[in-house]
N, C-alpha and C positions, 0 to 999 in steps of 0.2 A: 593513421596507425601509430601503436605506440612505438616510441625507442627508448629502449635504455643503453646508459653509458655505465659500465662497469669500469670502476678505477681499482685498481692492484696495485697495492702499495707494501711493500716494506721499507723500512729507514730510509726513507726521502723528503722527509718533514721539511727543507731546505726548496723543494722542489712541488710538493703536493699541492700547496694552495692556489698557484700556478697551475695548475692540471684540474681541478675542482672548478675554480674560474670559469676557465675556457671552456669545462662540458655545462656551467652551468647558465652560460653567454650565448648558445644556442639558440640561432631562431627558428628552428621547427621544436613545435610542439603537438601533441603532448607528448614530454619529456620525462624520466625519470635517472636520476644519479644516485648509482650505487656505488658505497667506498666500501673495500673491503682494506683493514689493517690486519696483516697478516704477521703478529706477531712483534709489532715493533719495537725497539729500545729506545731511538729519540722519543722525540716531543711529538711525533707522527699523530695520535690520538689525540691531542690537544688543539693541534690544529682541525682536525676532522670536525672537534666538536664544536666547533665556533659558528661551523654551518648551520646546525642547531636541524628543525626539521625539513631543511633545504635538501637536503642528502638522506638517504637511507644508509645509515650505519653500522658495518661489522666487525666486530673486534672479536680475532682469535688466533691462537696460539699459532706460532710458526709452522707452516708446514710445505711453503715452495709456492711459483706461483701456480703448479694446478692443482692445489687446496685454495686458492685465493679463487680462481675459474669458478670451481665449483660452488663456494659459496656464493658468491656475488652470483652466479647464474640462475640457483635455486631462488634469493631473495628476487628477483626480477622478473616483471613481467612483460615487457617489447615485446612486439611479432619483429623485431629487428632490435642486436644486439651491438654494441661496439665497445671493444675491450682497449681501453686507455690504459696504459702505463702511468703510474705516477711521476716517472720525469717528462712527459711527452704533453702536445700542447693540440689544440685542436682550434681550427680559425673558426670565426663564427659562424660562417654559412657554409660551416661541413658538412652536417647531416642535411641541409635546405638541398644541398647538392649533390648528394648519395644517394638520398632517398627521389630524387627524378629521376633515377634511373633503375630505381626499385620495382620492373615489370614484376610478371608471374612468372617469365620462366628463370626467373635470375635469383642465386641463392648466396650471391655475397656482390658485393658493391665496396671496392675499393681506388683508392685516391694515395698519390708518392706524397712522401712528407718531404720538407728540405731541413738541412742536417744544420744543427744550432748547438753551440758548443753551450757549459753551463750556465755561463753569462748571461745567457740567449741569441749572443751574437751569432750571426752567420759566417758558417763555415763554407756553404755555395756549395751547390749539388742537392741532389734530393736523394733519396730513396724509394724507390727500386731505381736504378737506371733505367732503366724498362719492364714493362707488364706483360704478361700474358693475360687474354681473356678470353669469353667465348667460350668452348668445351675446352678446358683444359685437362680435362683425364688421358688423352694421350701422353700428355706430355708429364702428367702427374705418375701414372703407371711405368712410366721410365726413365724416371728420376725419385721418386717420392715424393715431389714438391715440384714447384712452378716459381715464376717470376710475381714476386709480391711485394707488399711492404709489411715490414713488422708489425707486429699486433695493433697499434694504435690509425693504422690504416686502413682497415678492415671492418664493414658495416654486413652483420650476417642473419639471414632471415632466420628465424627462431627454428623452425624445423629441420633445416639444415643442417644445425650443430645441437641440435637438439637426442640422436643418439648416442652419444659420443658424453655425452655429460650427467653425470659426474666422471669424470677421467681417472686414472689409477694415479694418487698423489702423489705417491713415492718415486713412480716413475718420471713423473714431470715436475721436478722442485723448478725446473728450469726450461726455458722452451716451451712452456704450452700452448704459446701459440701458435705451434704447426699443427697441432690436433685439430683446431677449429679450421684452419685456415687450407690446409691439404684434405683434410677430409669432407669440409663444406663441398667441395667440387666435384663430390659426387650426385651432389641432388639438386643439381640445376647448373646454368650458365653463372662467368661471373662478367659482372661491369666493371668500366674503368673511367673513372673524373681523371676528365685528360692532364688538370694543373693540382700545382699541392692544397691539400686540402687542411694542412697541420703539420707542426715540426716535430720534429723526431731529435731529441737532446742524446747529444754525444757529449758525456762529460769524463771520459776517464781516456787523458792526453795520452796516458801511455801504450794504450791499445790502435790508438791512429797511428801513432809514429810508427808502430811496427805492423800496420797493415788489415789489423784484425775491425770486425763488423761488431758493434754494439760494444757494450759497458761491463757486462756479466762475464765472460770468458778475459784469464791472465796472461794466458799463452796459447799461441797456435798449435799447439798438439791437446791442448784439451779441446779447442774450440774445432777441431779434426774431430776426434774421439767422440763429442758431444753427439756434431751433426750426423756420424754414423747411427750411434745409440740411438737418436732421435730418429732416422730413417726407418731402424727396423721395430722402434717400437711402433709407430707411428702405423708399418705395415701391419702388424698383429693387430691392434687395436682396431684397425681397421676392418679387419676378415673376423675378428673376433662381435663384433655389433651390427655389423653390414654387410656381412659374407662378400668385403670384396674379394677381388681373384689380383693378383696380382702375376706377372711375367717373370721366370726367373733373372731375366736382364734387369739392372739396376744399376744405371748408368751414376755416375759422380758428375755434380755440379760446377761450371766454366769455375767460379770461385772456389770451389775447395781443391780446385787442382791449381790455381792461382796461390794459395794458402801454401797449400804441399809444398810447391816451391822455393817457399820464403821460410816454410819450415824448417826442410831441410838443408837449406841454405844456413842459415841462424841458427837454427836449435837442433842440431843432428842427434844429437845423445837423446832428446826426448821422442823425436820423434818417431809417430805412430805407425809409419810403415816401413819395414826394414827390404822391404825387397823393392824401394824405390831408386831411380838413379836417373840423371836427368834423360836420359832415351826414355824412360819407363813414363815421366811424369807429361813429355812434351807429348807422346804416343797415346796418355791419355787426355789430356786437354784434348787434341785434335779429333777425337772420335766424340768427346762431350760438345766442343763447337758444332760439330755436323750434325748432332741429333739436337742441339736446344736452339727454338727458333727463336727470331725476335732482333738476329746481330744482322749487322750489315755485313758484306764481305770486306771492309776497311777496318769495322769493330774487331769482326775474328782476326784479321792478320794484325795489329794493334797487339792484341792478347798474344797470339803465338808469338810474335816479337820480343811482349815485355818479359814473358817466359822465359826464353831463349836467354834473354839477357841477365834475366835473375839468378838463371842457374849457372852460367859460365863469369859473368864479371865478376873483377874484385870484393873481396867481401867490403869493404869500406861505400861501394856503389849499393853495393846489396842492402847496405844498413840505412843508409841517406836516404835511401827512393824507397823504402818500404811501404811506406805511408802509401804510396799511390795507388796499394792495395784499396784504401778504406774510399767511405762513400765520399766523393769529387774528387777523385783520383785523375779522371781520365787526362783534364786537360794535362795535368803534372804529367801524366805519362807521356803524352804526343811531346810534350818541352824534352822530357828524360830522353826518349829514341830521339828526339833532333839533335842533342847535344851528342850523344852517343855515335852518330853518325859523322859528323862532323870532325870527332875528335880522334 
């Protein structure tokens, strides 16, 4: 069967050839790599073009990455789909090893990345901490998402994400890959390649230090705000192309009540919920730990701990341990409560 690798790129010329590489280092074939430049000011199209007709090439005006989605999806032909990032990296026997797990009833197939600072060194940890797989629509329908890895983790059967595309661009300059990725889990099982299957580049130091997930969001009340917006659009788009149904319950996710915390610890003037207060924020964690499965009962009380602790300690602790929010936090965390205790 075929696969394509769809690459979305904007101004990452620094990062792109590196990403190009790796999908075109793949030992399953037959293969095809699609770039989409969406709009870029570097050197980003100069390097694309060196590939010459190694790569299928899009250049077009800026419009976010789900106008990058949709064009790269349109040029491509895969009955199996994988949406690279342009700073993200993929090992070579990624899709060898996605695609053995490519039954009939499965309509996405994803693999944790481990988190690589720009350099490419190792920062240790991967991404997701953990997966959900199998029927994930219970647990999609009461959160609007599941336990995943971001876009470059995710290998998705064409008809899966196949209604849903082209996507409303405007609305997804950013994030689009919850649209494939939450909504793929409606038309089949997903798999999970138990080890990493490719890295996931974390290069903007100032979002780990203070806790936050990925490169695109500057502060934890946008990247609040975001993952709302993304929720509900995510739900319409949904019932709008696939008539799902969705519960009025819509629980918030173990990390954005993680987030809430650090937000409003840190950033209180900006942040997005005003009728939050640490009773409100620890009341909601603990009702999100008991509906999202997948933690141990050491993991959840870990989590209600670091909570607890975020919200009442000194701000000067609050500011130091932030980080331990971001992907390979945990061990820093078990270190943070031992000292904690102790002291």
């Amino acid at each position: 069967m075929w696969v394509s690798i769809i690459i979305n790129n904007y101004n990452y010329a620094r990062f792109l050839s590196a990403a190009i590489d790796s999908a075109l280092a793949q030992t399953w074939h037959p293969l095809e790599v699609v770039v989409v430049d969406d709009g870029s000011t570097d050197d980003s199209w100069s390097v694309i073009q060196r590939y010459g007709s190694r790569v299928r090439a899009i250049r077009q005006a800026n419009g976010g990455q789900g106008a990058a989605y949709n064009a790269g999806f349109a040029a491509s032909r895969g009955q199996w789909v994988l949406f690279l990032d342009a700073d993200d990296l993929l090992d070579a026997d990624a899709l060898q090893r996605m695609m053995a797990l490519a039954e009939a009833e499965v309509a996405k197939v994803q693999g944790p990345l481990r988190c690589i600072a720009a350099d490419g060194q190792s920062l240790g940890g991967t991404v997701p901490y953990h997966a959900h797989d199998g029927d994930v629509t219970p647990i999609v329908r009461r959160f609007r998402h599941y336990a995943a890895p971001p876009s470059s983790g995710n290998l998705f059967r064409r008809s899966a994400i196949e209604p849903y595309l082209p996507m409303p661009a405007a609305a997804w300059r950013y994030g689009a890959d919850t649209v494939t990725i939450v909504l793929s889990a409606f038309h089949g099982q997903v798999a999970t390649v138990p080890s990493p299957i490719g890295s996931y580049r974390l290069h903007t130091g100032a979002n780990r230090r203070s806790g936050l997930l990925g490169n695109v969001n500057r502060s934890l009340a946008v990247a609040l705000r975001r993952t709302e917006e993304r929720r509900l659009a995510v739900e319409a788009w949904g019932t709008q192309r696939s008539g799902i149904q969705w519960p009025d319950e819509c629980l918030t996710l173990p990390w954005d009540w993680r987030a809430r915390a650090l937000s409003w610890r840190l950033q209180r003037a900006d942040h997005p919920y005003p009728q939050d207060d640490p009773r409100t924020i620890a009341r909601g964690l603990e009702a999100s730990l008991a509906a999202w499965p997948g933690y141990t009962a050491t993991e959840r009380l870990l989590q209600r701990a670091w909570v607890r602790f975020m919200l009442h300690a000194p701000l000067r602790w609050v500011n130091a341990l932030a980080a331990t929010n971001a992907p390979g936090g945990w061990r820093a965390r078990i270190k943070m409560l031992r000292r904690a205790r102790a002291s």
